[in-house]
N, C-alpha and C positions, 0 to 999 in steps of 0.2 A: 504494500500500500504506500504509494509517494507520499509524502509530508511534506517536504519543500524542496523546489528547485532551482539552483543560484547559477545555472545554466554551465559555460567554462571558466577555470578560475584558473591562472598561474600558481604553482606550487609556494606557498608561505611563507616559508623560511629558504628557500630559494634565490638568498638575496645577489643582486647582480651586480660584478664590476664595470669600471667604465668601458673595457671592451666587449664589453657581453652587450651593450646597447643599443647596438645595430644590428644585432641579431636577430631570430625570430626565435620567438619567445613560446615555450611550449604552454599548453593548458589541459585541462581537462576535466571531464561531467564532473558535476558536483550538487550531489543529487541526496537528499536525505528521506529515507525507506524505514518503515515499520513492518516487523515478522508478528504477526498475531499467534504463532504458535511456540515461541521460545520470548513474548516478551523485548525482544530488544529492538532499539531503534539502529539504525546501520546507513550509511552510506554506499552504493553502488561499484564505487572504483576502485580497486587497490592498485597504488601506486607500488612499484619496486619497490621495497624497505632500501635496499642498499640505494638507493638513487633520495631517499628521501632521508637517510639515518647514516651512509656512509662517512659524512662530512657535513657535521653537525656547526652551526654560530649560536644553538642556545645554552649558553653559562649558568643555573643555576644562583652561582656567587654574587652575581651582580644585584641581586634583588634580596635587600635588609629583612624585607617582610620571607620574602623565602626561606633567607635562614636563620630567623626567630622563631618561626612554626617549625622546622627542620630542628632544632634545640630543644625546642618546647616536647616534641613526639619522640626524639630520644629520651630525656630527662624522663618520659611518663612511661614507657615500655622496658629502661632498666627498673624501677621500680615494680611494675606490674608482673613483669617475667623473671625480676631475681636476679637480672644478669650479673654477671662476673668475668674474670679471667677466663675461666674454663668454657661459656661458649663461644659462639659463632652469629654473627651477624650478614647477612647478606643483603644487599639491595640490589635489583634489577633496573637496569636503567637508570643506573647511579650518577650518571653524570661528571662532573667535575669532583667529587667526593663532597660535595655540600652538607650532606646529611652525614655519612660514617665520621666526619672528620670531630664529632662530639661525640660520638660513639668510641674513636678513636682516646679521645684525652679522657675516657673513662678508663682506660687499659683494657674497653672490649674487644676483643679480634673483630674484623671487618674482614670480609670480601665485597667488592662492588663488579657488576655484570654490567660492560656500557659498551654499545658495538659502536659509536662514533670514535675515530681513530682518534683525530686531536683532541678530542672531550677525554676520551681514557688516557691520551696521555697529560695531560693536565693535572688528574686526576692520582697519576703516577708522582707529578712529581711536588705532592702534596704529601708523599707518603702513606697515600689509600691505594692497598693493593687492590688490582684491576683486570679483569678480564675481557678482555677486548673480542667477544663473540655478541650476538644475540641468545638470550634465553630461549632454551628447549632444547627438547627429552634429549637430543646427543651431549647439550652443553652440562644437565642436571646430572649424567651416568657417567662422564669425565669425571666428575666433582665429584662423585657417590664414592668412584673407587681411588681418589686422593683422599679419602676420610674427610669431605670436607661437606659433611649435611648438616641445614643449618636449623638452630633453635629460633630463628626468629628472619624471618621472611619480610622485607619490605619492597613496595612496589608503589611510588608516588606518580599520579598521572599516566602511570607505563598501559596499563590495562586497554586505554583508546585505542594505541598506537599497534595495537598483535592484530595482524592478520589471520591466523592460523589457533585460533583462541583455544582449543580442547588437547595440542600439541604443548602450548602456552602452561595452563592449571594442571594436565597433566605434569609437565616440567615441577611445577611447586610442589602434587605430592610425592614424585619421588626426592624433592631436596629436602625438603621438612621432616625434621626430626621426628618421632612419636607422638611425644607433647611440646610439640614446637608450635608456635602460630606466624600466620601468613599475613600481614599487613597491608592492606593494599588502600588508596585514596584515587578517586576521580571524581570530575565534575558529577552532582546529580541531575538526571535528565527529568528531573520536577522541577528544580531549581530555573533549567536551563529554557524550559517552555513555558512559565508560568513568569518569568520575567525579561521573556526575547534574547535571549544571551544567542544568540544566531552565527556568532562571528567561534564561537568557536567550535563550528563546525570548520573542518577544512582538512584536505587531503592524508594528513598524516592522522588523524582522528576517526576513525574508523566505525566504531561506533560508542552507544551513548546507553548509559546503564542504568536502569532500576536494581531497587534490593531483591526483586521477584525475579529478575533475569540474571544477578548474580548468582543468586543463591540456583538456580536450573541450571548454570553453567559450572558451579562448582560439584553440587550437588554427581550432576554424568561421571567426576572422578573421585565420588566418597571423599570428597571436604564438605565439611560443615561449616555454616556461617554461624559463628559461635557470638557475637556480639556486634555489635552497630553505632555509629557517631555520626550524627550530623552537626558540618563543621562550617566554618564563612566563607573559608579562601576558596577564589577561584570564581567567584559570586554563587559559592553555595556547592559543598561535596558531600559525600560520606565516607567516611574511614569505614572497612568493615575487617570485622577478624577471624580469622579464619582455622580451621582446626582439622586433623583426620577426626570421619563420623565415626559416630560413637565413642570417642573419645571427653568429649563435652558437651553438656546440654547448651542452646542457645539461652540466652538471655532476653529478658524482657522486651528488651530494647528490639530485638528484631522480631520478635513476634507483632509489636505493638506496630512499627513500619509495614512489615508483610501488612498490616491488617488495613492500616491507613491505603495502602497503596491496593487493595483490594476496593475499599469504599470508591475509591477516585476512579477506578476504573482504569487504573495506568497499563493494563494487559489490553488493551479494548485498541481501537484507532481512534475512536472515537476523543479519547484525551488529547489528543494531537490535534484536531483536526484547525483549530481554529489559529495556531502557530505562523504558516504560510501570511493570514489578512494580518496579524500582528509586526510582521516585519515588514511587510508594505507598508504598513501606517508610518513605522519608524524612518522607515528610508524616505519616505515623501515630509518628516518633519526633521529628519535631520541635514537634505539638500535643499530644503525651504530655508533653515535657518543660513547655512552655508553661502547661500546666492543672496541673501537681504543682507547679510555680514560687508560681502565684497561689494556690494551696491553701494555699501556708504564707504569705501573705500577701506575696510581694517584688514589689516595684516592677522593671519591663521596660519598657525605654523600647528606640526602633532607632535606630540611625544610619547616615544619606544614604538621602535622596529617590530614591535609581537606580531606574531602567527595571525593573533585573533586581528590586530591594526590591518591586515592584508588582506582577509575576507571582509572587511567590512569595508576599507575603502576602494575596494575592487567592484565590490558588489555593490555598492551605492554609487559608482562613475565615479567618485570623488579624487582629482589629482592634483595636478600644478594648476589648473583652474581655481583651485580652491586654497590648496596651503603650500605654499613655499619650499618648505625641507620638514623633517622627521629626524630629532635628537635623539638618542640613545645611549645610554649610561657603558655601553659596551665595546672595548676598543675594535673587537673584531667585528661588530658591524659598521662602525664608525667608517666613513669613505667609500661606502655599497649604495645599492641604490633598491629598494622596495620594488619589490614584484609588482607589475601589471602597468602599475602608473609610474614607476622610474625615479620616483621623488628623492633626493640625496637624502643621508642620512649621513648628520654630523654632530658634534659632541655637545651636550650640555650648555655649555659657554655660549654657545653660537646666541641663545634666548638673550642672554645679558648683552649683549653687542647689538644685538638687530629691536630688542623691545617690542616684540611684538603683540598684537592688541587682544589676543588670543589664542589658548594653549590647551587644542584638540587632545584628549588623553585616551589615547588605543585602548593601553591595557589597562581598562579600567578596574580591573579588579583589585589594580594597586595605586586606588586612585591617592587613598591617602597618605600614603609613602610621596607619590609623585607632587602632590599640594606640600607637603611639606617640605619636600627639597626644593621646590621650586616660586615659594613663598616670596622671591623676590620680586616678583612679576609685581607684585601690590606697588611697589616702586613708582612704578607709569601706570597704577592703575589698570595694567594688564587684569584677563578673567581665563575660566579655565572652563573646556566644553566637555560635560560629561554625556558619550551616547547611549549608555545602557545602566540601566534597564529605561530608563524614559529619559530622551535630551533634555537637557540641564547646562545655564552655566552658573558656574558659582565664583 
């Protein structure tokens, strides 16, 4: 069953240099699908992984709020789980070592699994040992017979991004110990239609999860979802935990969601249906505001490079018509240029020098990280445009 269609979209993170600009620029469907028999909502296309994860520009480190939550969910699972010397920590899609690296100054062991080359080695030379594969069952049965299965499974955002999803949770339970648990967070796809969060849908995001479709995809390889958290980041996730069945009874917490997400009808199509007319409303109020902006002549500039900044202003037409350049906190995107619309993308500073009258914020999920660093705009009076979940500027 379609849900929404954002017709072809250049790859997100895809970001291009100055001689990639005459080139022709690939794209492709980008199309969001509901299975009314397993619950999930999914997109149409799977892109290469190696073409889209080979040779990764997103850092993890660069975002305060990423690794105060990444500190916060260490600090709370040594505690919960007991850790010590004697286990094992594993992240999948570890990234730069963001998360282990407090795991680390606990004396925990750490492994991280991260198949972007330059991100693992980063990663490496941080002193977070690294695995530089993607996760599954050859990658878990390596590691089974190096004694290296883990008591505690972490998986932030990774879940979107697997093509091959029952190869994928197969992979967890043969890594996970007996009584080990399996950590995972991604956006909620309640969260995600019930406040147009639209933009992060895009090629590497594969699809978009309820606790009813989690638990039926865990469920086919005897894990239990043993407990549930909904959490802010991201405009709205669930951490769930996870366990070999029969091993632990679930907890309140996910009975009481299973039950909510049964009232709502979130297995149905029906929940979706009215998603599509809500992002047309946005995209006609957020190139409305855009075009009466530039009509009295203000300078629009965005800020950060993100995944989700590429789907929304691809999908809304929005380019050098509208803002100027795209700042980013990140030296490796710094001197690139944003998919579809070519927009440069240069540092921070650039705001302070040029003053401009208005400060687009992509990834708004970190809006207040980004108001705070960039508090100087009050200066000239600058303002800041929030698109999601209703334009705003503040």
């Amino acid at each position: 069953m379609a849900i929404l269609t954002l017709g072809k979209l250049p790859l997100a993170n895809a970001l291009l240099k100055e001689k990639d600009l005459a080139g022709e620029e690939k794209k492709y469907p980008l199309e969001l699908v509901f299975c009314p028999e397993c619950s999930l909502l999914q997109i149409t296309e799977t892109v290469d992984p190696q073409l889209l994860f080979g040779e990764y520009l997103y850092f993890s480190s660069f975002s305060e709020t990423m690794l105060k939550h990444a500190e916060a969910l260490t600090d709370k699972l040594i505690e919960r789980q007991r850790l010590s010397e004697h286990n094992l920590v594993v992240e999948v899609a570890s990234n730069d070592g963001y998360l282990l690296q407090y795991f680390k100054k606990k004396k925990i062991p750490v492994l991280g699994i991260e198949p972007a080359r330059n991100i693992a080695r980063a990663a490496e030379e941080k002193g977070i040992p690294t695995v530089c594969k993607f996760f599954n069952t050859g990658t878990a049965d390596e590691l089974v017979k190096e004694n290296k299965k883990a008591d505690v499974i972490i998986g932030n955002n990774v879940l979107a991004h697997v093509a091959n999803l029952n190869d994928f949770v197969e992979s967890v339970r043969i890594l996970l110990n007996k009584n080990g648990v399996a950590v995972f967070e991604f956006p909620y796809v309640k969260d995600m239609i019930e406040n147009t969060e639209f933009d992060t849908i895009y090629h590497e995001h594969l699809c978009y999860y309820s606790l009813t479709a989690i638990k039926n995809l865990f469920g086919r390889h005897d894990l239990a979802i043993t407990d549930v958290e909904r959490i802010p980041i991201h405009g709205g996730s669930l951490r769930i935990y996870s366990q070999h069945a029969q091993t632990y009874p679930p907890k309140d917490s996910v009975i009481a969601l299973l039950e909510e997400e049964e009232t709502l009808s979130m297995s149905e199509g029906a929940f979706y249906d009215s998603f599509a007319n809500k992002v047309l409303q946005l995209k006609k109020e957020m190139t409305e505001l855009l075009e009466r902006l530039k009509a009295q002549n203000a300078q629009i500039v965005g800020y950060g490079a993100a995944a989700k900044g590429s789907t929304l202003l691809n999908y809304f037409g929005i380019g050098r018509d509208h803002i100027d350049y795209v700042v980013d906190q990140s030296p490796y995107k710094q001197g690139r240029y944003m998919s579809g619309n070519h927009l440069p993308i240069v540092p921070p500073d650039r705001i302070k020098q040029t003053q401009p009258d208005y400060v687009l914020i992509l990834p708004w999920n970190l809006k207040n990280e980004i108001i705070e660093q960039m508090s100087l705009i009050r200066q000239w009076n600058g303002k800041f445009i929030i698109p999601i979940p209703k334009v705003a500027i503040v």
